[in-house]
Each structure stands twice: as C-alpha cells, then as structure tokens.
C-alpha positions in Angstrom: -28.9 -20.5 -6.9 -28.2 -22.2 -3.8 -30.9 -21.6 -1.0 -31.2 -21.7 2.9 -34.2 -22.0 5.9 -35.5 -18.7 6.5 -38.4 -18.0 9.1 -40.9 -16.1 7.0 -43.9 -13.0 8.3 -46.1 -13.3 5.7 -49.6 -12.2 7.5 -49.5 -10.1 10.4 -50.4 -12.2 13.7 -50.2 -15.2 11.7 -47.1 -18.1 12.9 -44.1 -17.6 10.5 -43.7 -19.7 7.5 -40.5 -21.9 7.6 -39.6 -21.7 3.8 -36.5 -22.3 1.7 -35.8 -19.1 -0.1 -32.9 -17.9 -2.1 -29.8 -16.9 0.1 -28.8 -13.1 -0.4 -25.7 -11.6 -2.2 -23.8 -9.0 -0.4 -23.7 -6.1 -2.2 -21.2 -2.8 -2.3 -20.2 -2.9 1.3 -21.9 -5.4 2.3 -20.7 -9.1 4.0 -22.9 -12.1 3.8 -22.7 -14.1 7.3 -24.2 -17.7 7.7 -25.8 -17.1 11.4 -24.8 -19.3 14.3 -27.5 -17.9 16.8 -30.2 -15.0 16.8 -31.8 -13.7 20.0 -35.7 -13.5 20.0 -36.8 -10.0 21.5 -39.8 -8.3 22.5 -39.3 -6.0 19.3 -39.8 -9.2 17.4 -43.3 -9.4 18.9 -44.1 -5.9 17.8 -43.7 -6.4 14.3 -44.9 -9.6 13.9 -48.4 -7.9 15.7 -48.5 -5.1 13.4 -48.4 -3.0 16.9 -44.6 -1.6 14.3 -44.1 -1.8 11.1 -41.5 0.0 9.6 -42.7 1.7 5.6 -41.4 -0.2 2.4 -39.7 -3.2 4.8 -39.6 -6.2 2.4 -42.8 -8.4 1.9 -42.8 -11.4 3.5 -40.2 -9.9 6.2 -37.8 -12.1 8.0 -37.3 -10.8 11.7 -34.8 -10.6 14.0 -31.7 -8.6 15.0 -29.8 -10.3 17.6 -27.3 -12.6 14.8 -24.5 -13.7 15.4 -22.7 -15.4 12.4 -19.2 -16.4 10.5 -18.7 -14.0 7.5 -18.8 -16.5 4.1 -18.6 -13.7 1.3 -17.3 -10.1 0.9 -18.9 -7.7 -1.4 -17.4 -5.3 -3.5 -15.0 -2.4 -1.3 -15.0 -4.5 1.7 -11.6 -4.8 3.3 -11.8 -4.9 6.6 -13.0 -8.1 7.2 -12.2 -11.2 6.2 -13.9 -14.8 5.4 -14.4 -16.4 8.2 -14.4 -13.5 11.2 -17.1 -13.8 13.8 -19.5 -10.7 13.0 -22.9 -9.7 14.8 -26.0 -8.8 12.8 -27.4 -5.9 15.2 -30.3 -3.5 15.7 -28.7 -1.1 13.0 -28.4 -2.0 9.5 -27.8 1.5 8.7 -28.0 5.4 9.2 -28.2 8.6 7.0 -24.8 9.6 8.5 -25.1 13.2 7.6 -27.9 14.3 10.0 -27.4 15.8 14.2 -27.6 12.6 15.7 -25.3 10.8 13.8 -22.8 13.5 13.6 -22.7 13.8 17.1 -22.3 10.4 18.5 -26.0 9.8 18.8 -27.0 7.2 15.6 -29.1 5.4 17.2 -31.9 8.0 17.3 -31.4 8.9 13.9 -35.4 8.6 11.9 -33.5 7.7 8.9 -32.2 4.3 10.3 -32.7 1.1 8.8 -33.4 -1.8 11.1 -32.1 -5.9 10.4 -36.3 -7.7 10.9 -37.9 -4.5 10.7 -36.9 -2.1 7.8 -34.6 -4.8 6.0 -33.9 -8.4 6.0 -32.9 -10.3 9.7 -31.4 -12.8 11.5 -34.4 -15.8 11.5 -32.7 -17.4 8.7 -29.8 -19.3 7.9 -27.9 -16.7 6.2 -28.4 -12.7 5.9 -27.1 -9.8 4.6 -24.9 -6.8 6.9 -23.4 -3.7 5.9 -19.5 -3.7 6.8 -19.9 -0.6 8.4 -22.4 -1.1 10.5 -21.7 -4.5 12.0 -18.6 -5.3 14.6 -16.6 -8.3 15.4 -17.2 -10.8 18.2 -14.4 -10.8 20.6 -12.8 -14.0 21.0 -13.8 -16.5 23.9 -17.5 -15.3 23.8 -20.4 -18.3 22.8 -22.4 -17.1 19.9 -25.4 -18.1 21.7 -24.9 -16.9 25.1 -23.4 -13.3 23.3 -26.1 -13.0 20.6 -28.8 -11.2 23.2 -26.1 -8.2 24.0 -27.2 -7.0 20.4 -30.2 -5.5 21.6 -31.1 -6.2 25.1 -27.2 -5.6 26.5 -26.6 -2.8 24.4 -29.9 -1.1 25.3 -29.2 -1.9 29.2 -25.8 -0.4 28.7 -27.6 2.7 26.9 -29.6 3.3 30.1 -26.9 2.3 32.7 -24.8 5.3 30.9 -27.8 8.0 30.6 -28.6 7.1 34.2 -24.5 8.7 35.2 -24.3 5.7 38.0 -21.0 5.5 40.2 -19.9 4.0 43.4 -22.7 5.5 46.2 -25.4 5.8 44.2 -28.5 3.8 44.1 -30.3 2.4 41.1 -33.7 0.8 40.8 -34.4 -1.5 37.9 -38.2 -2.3 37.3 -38.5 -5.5 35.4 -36.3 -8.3 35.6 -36.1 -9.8 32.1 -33.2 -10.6 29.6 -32.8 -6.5 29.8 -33.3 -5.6 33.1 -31.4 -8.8 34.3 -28.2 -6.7 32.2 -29.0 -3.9 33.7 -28.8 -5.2 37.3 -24.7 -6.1 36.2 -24.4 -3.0 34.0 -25.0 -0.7 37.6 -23.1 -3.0 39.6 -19.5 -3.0 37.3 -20.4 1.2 38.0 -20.3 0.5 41.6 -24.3 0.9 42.4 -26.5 -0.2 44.5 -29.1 -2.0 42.6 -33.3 -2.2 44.0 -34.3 -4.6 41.9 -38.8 -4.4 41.2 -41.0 -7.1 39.7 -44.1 -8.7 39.7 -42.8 -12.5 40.4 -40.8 -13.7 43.5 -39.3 -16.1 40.6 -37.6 -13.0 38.2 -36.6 -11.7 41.8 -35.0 -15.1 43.0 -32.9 -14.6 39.5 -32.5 -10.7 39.9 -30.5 -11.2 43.6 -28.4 -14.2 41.8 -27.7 -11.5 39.3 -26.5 -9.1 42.2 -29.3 -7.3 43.2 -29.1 -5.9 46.7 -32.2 -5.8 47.4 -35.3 -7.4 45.9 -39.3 -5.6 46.4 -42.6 -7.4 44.2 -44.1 -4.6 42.6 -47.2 -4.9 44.7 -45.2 -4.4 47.6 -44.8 -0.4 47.0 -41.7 -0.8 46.1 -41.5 3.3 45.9 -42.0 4.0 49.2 -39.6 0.4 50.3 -36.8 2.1 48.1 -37.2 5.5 49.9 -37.0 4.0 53.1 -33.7 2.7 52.4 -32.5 6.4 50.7 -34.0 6.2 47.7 -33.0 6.1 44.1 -30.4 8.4 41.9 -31.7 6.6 38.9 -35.0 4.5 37.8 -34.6 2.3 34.9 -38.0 0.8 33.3 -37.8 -2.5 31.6 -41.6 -3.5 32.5 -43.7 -3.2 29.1 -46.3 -1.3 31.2 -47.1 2.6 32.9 -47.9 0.3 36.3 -44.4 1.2 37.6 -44.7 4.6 37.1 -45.2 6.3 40.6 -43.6 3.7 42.5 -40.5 5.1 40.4 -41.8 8.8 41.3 -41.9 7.5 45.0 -38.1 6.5 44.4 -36.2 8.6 43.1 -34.1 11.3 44.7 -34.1 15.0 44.0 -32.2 15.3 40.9 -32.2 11.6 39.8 -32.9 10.2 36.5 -36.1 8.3 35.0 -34.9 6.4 32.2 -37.5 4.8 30.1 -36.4 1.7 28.1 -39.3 -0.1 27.5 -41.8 0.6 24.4 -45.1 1.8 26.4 -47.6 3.8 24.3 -50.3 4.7 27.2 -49.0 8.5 28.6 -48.4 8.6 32.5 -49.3 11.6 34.7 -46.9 14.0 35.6 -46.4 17.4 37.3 -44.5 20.2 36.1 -44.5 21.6 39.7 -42.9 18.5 40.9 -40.4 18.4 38.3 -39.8 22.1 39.2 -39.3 21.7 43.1 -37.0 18.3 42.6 -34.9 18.9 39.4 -35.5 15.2 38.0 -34.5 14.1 34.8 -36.7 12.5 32.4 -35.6 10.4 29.6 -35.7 7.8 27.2 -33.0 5.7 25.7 -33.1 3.3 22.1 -30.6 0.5 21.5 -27.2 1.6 21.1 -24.9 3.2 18.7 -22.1 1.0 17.2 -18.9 2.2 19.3 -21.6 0.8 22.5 -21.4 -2.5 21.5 -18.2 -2.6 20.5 -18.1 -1.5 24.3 -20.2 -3.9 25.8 -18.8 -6.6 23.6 -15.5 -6.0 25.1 -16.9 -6.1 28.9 -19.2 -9.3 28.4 -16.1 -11.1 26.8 -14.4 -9.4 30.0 -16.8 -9.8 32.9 -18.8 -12.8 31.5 -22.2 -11.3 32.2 -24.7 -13.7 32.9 -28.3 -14.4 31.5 -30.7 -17.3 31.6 -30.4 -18.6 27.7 -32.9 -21.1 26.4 -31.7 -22.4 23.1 -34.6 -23.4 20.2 -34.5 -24.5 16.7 -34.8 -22.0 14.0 -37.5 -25.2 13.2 -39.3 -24.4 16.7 -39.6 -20.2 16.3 -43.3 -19.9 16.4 -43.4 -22.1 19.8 -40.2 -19.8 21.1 -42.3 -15.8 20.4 -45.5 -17.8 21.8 -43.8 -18.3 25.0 -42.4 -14.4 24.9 -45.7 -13.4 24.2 -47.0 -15.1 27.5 -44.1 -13.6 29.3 -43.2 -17.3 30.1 -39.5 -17.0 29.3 -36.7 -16.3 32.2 -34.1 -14.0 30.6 -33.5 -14.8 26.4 -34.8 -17.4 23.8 -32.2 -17.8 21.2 -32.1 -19.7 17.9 -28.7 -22.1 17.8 -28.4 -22.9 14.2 -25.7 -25.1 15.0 -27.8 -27.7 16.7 
C-alpha cells in the first residue's frame, strides 16, 4: 500500500510528528484529493492544546481544514466529479441532514457535524479523504494557496458580514485585523460599508487601511467612544480571541445594531438587560459557513480577488508555522504549499 507525509497529533501540546502513514481510500461517496495547500487556523491551535477536542476523533489526529487539492480517486456512487477537478477540503466533513438546522439552511450549527482535523481526518498531509457532498469545486483562475484560507477564515467573515445585514450607509467596526478580520474589512466594503477598523498594533492597522479600512483606532485608543464620534456603528464584528473589546463595541454601536461574535472566547462579558431593552441591539454569534456560502465566497474571491497577506511553509516546517500563530506573530495566513 502506497503511503504519503502526514503531520501527526499524537500528545496533546506536544509538536506534530511528521510520519509516512498509509494514504486513505475513499469510500461510498467519498473522493480522495492529493492536497496542493492547507491553511493553518487558530482552530488548529485549539485542538492541538486540548483547549477542543472533538469525542471518538481518530488517534493520532491529523489537523487542518483549509485543503485545497486535485481529486485522484472516486469512490463508489460518486458522479459528479471527476479525476482531476480542483476540490476544497473544508470545515465540514459532514452533517446529520435530517435535523432544524440543516433542514433550514443553517448546517453549520448542526451538533451532529463532523469536522476535517477535529472529528475526522484533515488536510496536514499529503492526501485526505472528502465526502462528495460536502466539498465544492475551486473556480478556475484562483491560486490554491492564496484561495485555501477562504475555507474557514473567508467563509466565517462572510458568515458575519451577512448576519451583520450591511448595505451602502451603514457603518461597520471590525475588531481584530487578522487573516479573518482582514476578509471582513473587504466583505463590508463589496456591501457598500463604511469599515472602523480596531486593533492593538499600528502594524495590523497599517495592513487593515491597505485592505480598505476607512478609518483605523488602536484598541487602547477607546476606540468605542472614536467610532461614536464619527456616528457610530450598525454592526460590531469580533475577530480578537479576547472579552478586551467588549465595551468599546457597547460604546459603538448604534440603537438597533448588531454584535456579532466570531471569535472562540470562553470568559462571559457583562451585560445589561436594561440596556438591551432601551436600544434594541442584536446579539449574536456566527460558526464557519454552510456549503452554498462558500460556494458563494468562492465565486466573489475568484471575482473580486480578495486580498490577504499569505506566508507559504512546508508541510516539513508545520510545528515552526502554529508556533508563530501561537505568538500571534503572523500577518494575515500561514499556508502549507505542498507543491514546493
């Protein structure tokens, strides 16, 4: 049997173990793609901390969920694709199907879903296994390596964009100006925003106003009461892994606006019922995407050409690549180029 480099979590906290380990077949429904590129996310980190862990996930686990790859074997059933097709390996591997959420256009909150570097098998190897359903095709004229991010941090940006109901005259701030919040900031322009773009480094900032931000405040700045003064904010989107933003965006936003929370923070935040009361905001939380999102997003970055500060690694260098994450010393998105 032939086999392939995968990047293996064998101990939690402990580097990943570059071993050469059987490469999977595709079963009933199932395509087997050999992976040109797979983003490295903050999700990544979380599992390979033991901060999640997903019950029954294969032991030793190989993460990631941002592949892109060529499709090299069908399994049985499979007809819609072909050998040879440009496929993504995404957040989803699959859902139930059959409960609310993913009867009603919602799948990515479904608690039955399987995850690619979490509940199954991912994208840190040379090959991997997606289900037909489940995965999408890579419009043409898009770089594996500078698309492969929009798997998780584009689609969940887009996610949030959407739930935040932007259009031309409206103001969104966007606190945190990595890979996701750096989508974001295009995301809300294309819906004709104006984008307040928050941080803690004048650096992200610098690359947050090349993005298109209109205006630029360092989190320490109060950037709450700096976005009121200019009319305030119909929508707050939270990419910053931390409650620290939190009343700067209850400075911000307007009577009526949205709160969107994007990124994973355990630690509650204070909050008044009678201030919800008297302004009428909306509180909410957004997950990834569902599969008809990134077929959406797919279309627009193949379209608009969104841009993100890409570093390309090794699948050799991985443990050097989440190190750097970790540190938060990464502008934008690490991703592995297995084609170097």
């Amino acid at each position: 049997m032939a086999n392939m480099l995968a990047a293996l979590l064998t101990q939690t906290g402990a580097p990943l173990e570059l071993r050469q380990v059987s490469i999977p077949t595709p079963g009933r429904g199932e395509v087997l793609i050999k992976l040109e590129a797979c983003g490295l996310c903050h999700t990544d980190l979380h599992v390979w901390d033991g901060s999640a862990s997903a019950a029954g996930h294969p032991v030793p686990l190989i993460l990631g969920h941002e592949g892109i790859g060529r499709v090299v074997e069908l399994g049985t059933g499979v007809r819609h694709f072909r050998v040879g097709e440009r496929v993504a390996l995404p957040w989803l591997h699959d859902t139930c199907g059959h409960c609310r959420e993913c009867l009603t256009g919602h799948e990515s909150f479904c608690a039955e879903q399987r995850a690619h570097g979490f509940s199954v098998q991912g994208g840190f190897a040379e090959y991997a296994v997606v289900k037909a359903a489940f995965t999408t095709r890579i419009p043409d004229g898009l770089d594996p390596v500078d698309a492969a991010p929009l798997l998780c941090a584009g689609v969940t940006a887009y996610g949030a964009v959407a739930k935040a109901e932007l259009a031309p005259g409206k103001t969104c701030m966007v606190v945190g100006c990595g890979g996701l919040g750096l989508y974001a900031i295009q995301l809300a322009k294309r819906a004709g925003a104006q984008v307040v773009a928050v941080d803690t480094t004048a650096r992200k900032l610098e690359i947050a106003r090349a993005a298109g931000a209109d205006h630029a405040f360092l989190a320490g700045e109060d950037p709450g009461a700096q976005t009121k003064a200019i009319g305030g904010a119909d929508a707050c989107l939270n990419f910053a892994p931390s409650i620290a933003p939190w009343q700067a965006m209850i400075d911000a936003v307007r009577p009526r606006g949205w709160i969107v929370a994007v990124a994973m923070v355990a630690d509650p935040v204070p909050l008044s019922m009678e201030w919800l009361t008297y302004t009428g905001v909306r509180i909410t939380g957004t997950s990834v995407g569902t599969r008809q999102e990134l077929i959406d997003l797919l279309a627009i970055g193949a379209q608009a050409k969104l841009n993100l500060p890409t570093e390309r690694i090794r699948l050799t260098n991985i443990n050097d690549g989440l190190a750097r994450l970790s540190r938060a010393q990464v502008d934008g998105r690490i991703v592995i180029d297995f084609t170097a």
